[in-house]
Structures are given as structure tokens and as C-alpha cells.
C-alpha positions in Angstrom: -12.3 -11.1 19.1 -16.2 -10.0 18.7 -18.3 -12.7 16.9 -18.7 -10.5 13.6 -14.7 -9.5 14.0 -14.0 -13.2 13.9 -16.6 -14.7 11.4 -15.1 -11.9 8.8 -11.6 -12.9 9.8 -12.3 -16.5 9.3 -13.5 -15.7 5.8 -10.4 -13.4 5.0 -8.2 -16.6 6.1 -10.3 -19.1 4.2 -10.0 -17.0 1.0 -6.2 -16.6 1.6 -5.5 -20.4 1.7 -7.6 -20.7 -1.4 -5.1 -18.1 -2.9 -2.5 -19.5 -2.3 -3.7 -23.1 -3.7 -4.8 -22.1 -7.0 -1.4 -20.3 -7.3 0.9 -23.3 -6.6 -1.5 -25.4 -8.6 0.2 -27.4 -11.3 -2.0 -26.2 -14.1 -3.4 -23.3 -15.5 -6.9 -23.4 -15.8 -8.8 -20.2 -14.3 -5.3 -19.8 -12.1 -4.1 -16.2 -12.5 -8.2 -15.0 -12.5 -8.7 -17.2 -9.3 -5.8 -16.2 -7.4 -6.6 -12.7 -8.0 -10.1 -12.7 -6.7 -9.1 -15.1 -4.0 -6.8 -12.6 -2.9 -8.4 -9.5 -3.6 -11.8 -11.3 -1.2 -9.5 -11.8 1.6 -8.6 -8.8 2.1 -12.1 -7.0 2.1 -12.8 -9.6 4.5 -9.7 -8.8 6.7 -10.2 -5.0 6.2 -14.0 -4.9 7.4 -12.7 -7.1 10.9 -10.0 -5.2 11.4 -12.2 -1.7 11.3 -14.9 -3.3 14.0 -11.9 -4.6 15.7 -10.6 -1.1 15.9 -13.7 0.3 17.1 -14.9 1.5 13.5 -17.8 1.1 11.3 -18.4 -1.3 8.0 -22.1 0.2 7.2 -22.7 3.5 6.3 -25.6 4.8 8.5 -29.0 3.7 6.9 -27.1 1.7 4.1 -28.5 -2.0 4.3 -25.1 -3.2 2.5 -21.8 -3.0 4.4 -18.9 -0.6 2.3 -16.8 -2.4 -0.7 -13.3 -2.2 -0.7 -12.3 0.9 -1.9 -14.0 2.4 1.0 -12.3 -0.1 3.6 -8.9 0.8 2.4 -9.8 4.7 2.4 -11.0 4.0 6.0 -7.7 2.3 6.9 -5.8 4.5 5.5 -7.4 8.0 6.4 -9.2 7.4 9.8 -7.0 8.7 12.4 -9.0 6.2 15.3 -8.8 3.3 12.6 -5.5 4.2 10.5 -3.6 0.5 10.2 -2.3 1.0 6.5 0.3 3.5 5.1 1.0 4.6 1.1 2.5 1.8 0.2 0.4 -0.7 1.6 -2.7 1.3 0.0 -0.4 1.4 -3.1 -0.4 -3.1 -3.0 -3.5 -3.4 -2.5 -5.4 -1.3 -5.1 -2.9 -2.7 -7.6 -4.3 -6.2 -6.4 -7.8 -4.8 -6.5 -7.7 -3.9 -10.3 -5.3 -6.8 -11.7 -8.9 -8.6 -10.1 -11.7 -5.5 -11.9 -10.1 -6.4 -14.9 -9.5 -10.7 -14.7 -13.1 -10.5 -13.2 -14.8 -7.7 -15.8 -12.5 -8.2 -18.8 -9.5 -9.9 -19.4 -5.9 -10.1 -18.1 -2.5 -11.1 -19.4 0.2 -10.8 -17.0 3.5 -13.2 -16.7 4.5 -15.2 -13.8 7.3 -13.2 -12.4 5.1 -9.7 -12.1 2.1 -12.2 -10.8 4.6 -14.0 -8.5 5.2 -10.5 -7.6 1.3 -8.9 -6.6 0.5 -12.7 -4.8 4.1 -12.4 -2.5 3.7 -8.8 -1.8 -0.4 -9.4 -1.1 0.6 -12.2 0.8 3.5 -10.3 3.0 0.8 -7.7 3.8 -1.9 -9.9 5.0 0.8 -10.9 7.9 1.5 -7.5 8.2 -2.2 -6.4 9.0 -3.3 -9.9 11.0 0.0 -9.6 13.1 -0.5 -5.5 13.6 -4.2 -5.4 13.8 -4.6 -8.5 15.9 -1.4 -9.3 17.5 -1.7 -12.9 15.9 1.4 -14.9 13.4 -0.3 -15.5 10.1 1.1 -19.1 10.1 -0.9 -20.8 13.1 -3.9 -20.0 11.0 -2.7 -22.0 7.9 -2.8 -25.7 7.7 0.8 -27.3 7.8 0.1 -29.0 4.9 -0.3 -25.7 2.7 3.0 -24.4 0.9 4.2 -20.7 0.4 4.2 -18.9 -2.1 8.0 -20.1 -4.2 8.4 -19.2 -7.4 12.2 -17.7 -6.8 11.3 -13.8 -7.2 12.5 -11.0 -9.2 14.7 -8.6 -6.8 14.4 -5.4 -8.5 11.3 -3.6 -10.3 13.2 -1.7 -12.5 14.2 -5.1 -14.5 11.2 -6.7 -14.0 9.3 -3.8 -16.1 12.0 -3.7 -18.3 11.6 -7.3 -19.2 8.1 -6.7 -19.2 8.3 -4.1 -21.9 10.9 -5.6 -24.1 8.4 -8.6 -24.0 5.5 -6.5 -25.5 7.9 -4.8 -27.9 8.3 -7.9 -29.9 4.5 -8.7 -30.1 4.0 -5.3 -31.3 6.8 -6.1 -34.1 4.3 -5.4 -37.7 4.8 -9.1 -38.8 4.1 -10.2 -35.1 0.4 -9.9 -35.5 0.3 -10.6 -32.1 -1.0 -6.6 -31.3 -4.4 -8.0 -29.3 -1.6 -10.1 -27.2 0.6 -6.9 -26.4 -2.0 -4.7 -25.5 -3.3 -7.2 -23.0 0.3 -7.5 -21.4 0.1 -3.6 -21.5 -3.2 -3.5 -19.4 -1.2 -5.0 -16.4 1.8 -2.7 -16.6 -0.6 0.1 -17.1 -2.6 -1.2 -14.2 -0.1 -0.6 -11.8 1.4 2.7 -13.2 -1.9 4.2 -12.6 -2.4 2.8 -9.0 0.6 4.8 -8.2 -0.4 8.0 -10.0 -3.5 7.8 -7.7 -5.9 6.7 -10.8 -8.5 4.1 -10.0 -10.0 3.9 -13.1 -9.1 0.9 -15.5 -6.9 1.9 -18.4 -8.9 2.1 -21.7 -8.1 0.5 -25.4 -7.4 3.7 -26.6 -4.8 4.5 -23.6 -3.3 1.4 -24.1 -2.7 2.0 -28.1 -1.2 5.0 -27.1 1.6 3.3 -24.5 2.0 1.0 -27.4 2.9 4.0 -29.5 4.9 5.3 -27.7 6.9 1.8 -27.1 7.0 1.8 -30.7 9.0 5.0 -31.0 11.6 4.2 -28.5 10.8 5.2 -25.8 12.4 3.3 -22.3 10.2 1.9 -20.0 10.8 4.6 -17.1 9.8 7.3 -19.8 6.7 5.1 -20.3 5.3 4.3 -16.8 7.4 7.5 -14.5 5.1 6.4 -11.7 6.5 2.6 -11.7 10.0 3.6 -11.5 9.9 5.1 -8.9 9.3 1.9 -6.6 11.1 -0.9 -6.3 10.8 -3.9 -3.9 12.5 -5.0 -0.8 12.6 -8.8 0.5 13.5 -10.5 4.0 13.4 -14.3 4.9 12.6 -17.2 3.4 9.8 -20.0 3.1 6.9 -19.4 5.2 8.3 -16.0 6.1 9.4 -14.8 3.0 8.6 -11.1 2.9 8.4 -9.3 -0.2 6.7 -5.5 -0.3 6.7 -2.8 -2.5 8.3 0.3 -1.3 8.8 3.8 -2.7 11.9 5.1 -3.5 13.1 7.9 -1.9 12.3 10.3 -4.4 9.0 8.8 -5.1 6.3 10.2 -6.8 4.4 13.3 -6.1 0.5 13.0 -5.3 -1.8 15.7 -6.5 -4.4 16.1 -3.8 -8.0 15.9 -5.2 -11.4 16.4 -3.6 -12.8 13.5 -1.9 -15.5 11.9 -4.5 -13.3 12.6 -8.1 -14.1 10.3 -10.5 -11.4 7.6 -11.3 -9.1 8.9 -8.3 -7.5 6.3 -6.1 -7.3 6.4 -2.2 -3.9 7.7 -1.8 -4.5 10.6 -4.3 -8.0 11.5 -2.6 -6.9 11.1 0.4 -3.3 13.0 0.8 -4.6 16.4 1.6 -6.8 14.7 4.2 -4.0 13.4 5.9 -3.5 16.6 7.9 -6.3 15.2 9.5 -4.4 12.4 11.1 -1.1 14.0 11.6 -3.6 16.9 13.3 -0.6 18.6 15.7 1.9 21.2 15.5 5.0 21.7 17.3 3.6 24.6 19.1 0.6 22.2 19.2 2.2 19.6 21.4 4.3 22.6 23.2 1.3 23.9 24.8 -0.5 20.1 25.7 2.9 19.5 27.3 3.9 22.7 28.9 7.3 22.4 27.4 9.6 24.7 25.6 9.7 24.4 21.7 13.7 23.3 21.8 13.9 21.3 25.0 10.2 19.3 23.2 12.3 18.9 20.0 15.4 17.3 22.4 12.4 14.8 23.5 11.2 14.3 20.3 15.0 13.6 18.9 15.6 11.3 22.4 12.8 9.4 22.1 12.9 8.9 18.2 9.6 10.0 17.3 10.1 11.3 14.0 11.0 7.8 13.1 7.5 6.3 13.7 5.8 6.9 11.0 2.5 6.9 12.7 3.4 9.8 14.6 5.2 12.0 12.4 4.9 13.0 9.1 7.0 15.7 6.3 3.7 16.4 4.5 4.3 18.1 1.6 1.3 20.5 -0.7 2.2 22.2 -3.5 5.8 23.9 -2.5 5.5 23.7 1.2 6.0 21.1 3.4 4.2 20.6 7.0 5.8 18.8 9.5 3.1 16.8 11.9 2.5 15.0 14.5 -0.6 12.4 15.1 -2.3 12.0 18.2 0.4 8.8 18.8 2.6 11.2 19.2 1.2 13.2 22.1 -0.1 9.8 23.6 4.0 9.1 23.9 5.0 12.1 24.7 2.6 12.7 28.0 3.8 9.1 29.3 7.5 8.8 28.8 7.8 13.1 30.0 7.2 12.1 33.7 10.3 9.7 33.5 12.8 11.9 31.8 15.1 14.3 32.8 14.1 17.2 30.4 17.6 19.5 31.3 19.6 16.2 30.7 17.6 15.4 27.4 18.2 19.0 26.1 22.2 18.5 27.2 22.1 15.4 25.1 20.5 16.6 22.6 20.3 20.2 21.7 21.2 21.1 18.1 24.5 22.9 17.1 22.7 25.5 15.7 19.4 27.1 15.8 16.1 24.4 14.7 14.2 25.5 11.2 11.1 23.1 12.9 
């Protein structure tokens, strides 16, 4: 590791641990606001050293400051000689990013289950990156004497947001006078809703009134935030280990490209036209850089399970069509497992029963 790569890692891990104390303190002063801008710290910090690690770039050229986070996920995300992150990670960590613009700028009301929820799934993703990026297990960097994140967690989105909802309905209740406290709760749900619609922006009072409004007339919570129910959230382990992400469903929700530089538009709705860019190959592409036929290639392909990586293949779908590509990771595969195969025995294997629509 480069001195710079480390010193920012070293801060990434140093904000982490600090995360994850204030969480499991055993009071509430400044907790939820700490947490978040613990968290939300440690991963610019492990963003920037993972981009230098990579080979990439944290200043713009002339710029005497190095790029904030939104540009450190867009570079993660987008950069086909960086690229580390995928939707849903992008989709975690902008979440976490503006549950921390808003307990930093403003305010923030958000129950323990859906913040258990943001610190386990932030958590889960910093191993992700430090153990993809650098090939390192997150726990030899904490101290044994630091506890997991272990408040027992919700298994399923949908009820967690229905709670949530319900919750805010009775605040809003006219004798309640508690409307201040519901639209506060509101600006977390409304938080994530728009990080998955591909808005940046924070929501405003008025937006919020309006979600209330709508709660007030009845409508479910999946009528209310679309975007939201459309993930849900998967978990492995336990203790140390415990894995919790967020993950799309498999209908999931449609992005509507935008150019890069829209006001209020988040990374993954900037930046999903731009992924042709990564996934920059063909069929007939990687036919002719590997001087094989289009059917026997798509018996390799099928053999050697490439659609399944996700960082070299990719059902991109604009508007009503859908392009099926292939990133440079899958070329790099193909021109180094081709000399050991048996290409007429691969097709035998492997051909399709009837005639390929790729």
C-alpha cells in the first residue's frame, strides 16, 4: 500500500471504529448524528484510497482540494479502470450520505430498527470494499475489544416501512399534535425513496406535507414510496460477520438516464446511460478480438459462466431496448482461458436447442 493509500485507509478505519462506538453506546446523546457522520467519513476516506490504489485520481487537475463524496462514488461506480461498486452498493451509500446532509445540516428522526438497518448494511459494505479493493478481512483491523453492530435486525423491508408508516400515521392523527414529529420521521423514509429514484437532493417541507397527505388519505406505504418497495434486504452470518445489504428486487426500479451535471440527480441515475462505457463490447465485438464464431463464443461464454459476473456482463436496458454487454473483464477472460479449451467440445456441450436471439 502507497503511503497516501494507507494514511486515508487508516482514517477510513479510525472513523469506522468510532461508528461503531457511538452506536452501541448506552445513551443517546448526539448518537444517531454521530454514527451517521462517523460512517458517512469513513467511507470518503476508504473511497479516495481505494481510487489511488486502483491507479485513479482524488484531485481534479488544477483543483487544490481533493473531490467530495459524491464524486468518489460516481468514480467508483462509473470508471471502467476504477469500477469497485455496483447499483446497490451506490444505492447504501448515498442513502447513508444524506441520512448524514440532513443530521449534519438540519435535523433527523429516524427509529432504531431503520438505523440499525443503514449502520449494518454500511458496515457489511466497508468489508465488502476493504476485502475486494485490498484483499484484506475487515476484522484484523478492529480492536478485539470492539463489539459488532447487534441490535437483532428487521428481515424484510417491506415491514420495516410498513411499521415505519403506520408509526407516522398516528402522529399525524388531528388531536396528536405531534405533525412537526411525523414529518421528521417522514424525512428519513423520504430520504431513502429518493436515493433509489436517483434524486440527490434533500426532500423539502413542502414534499414532505404532501407524503403526509397522501398518508392521510389512505394510501399504503408501497403506493407512497414505489421506489422503496422494490428492495428488500438479504442477511448471512452472525456476530462479527453478520452481513446485512440492501438488494433490489428482481423487478426493481427503472432509472431514467440524465445528463451528467442535472441538478439534484444522484450517481446511479447520472450515471446509467454512461455505463455503456464500461460494459464497452459487443458480441460481434469480442468475435472479432477473439477470432471466434458468434455461436461457438456464446458456448464459451455459457461454459465459462460469464454472464454471471456481473463485472463482465451486463442486460442494459434504455428506454424499450435492452443491450447486452460485455466489459473489458470479459475479454481479459476470454483471451486467457481460450488457449486451454477445446472450442468443438465446448460448442458440443453447449450449443443451444435452437437458434441464439444474442
Amino acid at each position: 500500500m502507497k503511503k497516501e493509500v494507507k494514511h486515508l485507509y487508516n482514517k477510513a478505519i479510525d472513523s469506522l471504529i468510532l461508528s461503531v462506538e457511538l452506536f452501541n453506546r448506552p445513551y443517546n446523546i448526539g448518537r444517531i448524528h454521530g454514527v451517521l457522520i462517523f460512517l458517512d467519513h469513513s467511507f470518503e476516506m476508504l473511497l479516495k484510497a481505494a481510487i489511488l490504489h486502483k491507479g485513479g485520481k482524488i484531485r481534479e487537475k488544477r483543483a487544490k482540494e481533493t473531490i467530495g463524496i459524491s464524486a468518489c462514488i460516481r468514480k467508483s461506480f462509473s470508471d471502467a479502470l476504477i469500477k469497485f461498486l455496483d447499483e446497490e452498493d451506490v444505492l447504501t451509500l448515498q442513502t447513508i450520505n444524506g441520512f448524514r446532509d440532513a443530521a449534519q445540516h438540519y435535523t433527523l428522526e429516524i427509529s432504531e430498527q431503520f438505523f440499525y438497518v443503514q449502520a449494518q448494511a454500511g458496515l457489511t459494505l466497508f468489508r465488502d470494499i476493504v476485502n475486494k479493493v485490498f484483499g484484506i478481512d475487515l476484522k484484523v483491523e478492529l480492536p478485539t475489544r470492539v463489539l459488532p453492530l447487534s441490535t437483532t435486525p428487521p428481515m424484510d423491508m417491506a415491514a420495516l416501512f410498513n411499521h415505519e408508516v403506520e408509526e407516522v400515521k398516528k402522529l399525524l392523527v388531528p388531536t396528536s399534535r405531534r405533525k412537526l414529529e411525523a414529518l421528521e420521521k417522514l424525512r428519513a423514509l423520504a430520504i431513502m425513496e429518493n436515493s433509489i429514484q436517483g434524486i440527490e437532493a434533500q426532500p423539502s417541507d413542502s414534499e414532505l406535507k404532501v407524503i403526509a397527505s397522501k398518508l392521510k388519505q389512505g394510501l399504503t406505504w408501497d403506493q407512497v414510496f414505489p421506489g422503496t418497495s422494490t428492495i428488500n434486504l438479504t442477511t448471512e452470518g452472525h456476530g462479527i460477520s453478520f452481513d446485512l445489504r440492501i438488494t433490489k428486487t428482481e423487478e426493481g426500479i427503472p432509472f431514467t438516464p440524465v445528463p451528467e451535471g442535472t441538478p439534484g440527480a444522484a450517481v446511479v441515475a447520472i450515471k446509467r446511460v454512461n455505463e455503456l462505457d464500461y460494459y464497452n463490447l459487443t458480441l460481434t465485438d469480442l468475435c472479432t478480438k477473439t477470432k471466434v464464431g458468434q455461436n461457438k463464443l456464446l458456448a464459451v461464454i455459457k461454459e465459462l459462466e460469464i454472464q454471471e459476473d456481473k463485472d463482465a456482463f451486463k442486460a442494459i436496458k434504455l428506454s424499450s431496448q435492452t443491450h447486452k454487454r460485455y466489459s473489458p473483464k470479459a475479454l481479459d477472460r476470454l483471451k486467457k482461458e481460450l488457449p486451454k479449451l477445446d472450442v468443438e467440445e465446448v460448442w458440443k456441450r453447449n450449443r443451444p436447442k435452437y437458434k441464439s436471439k444474442n
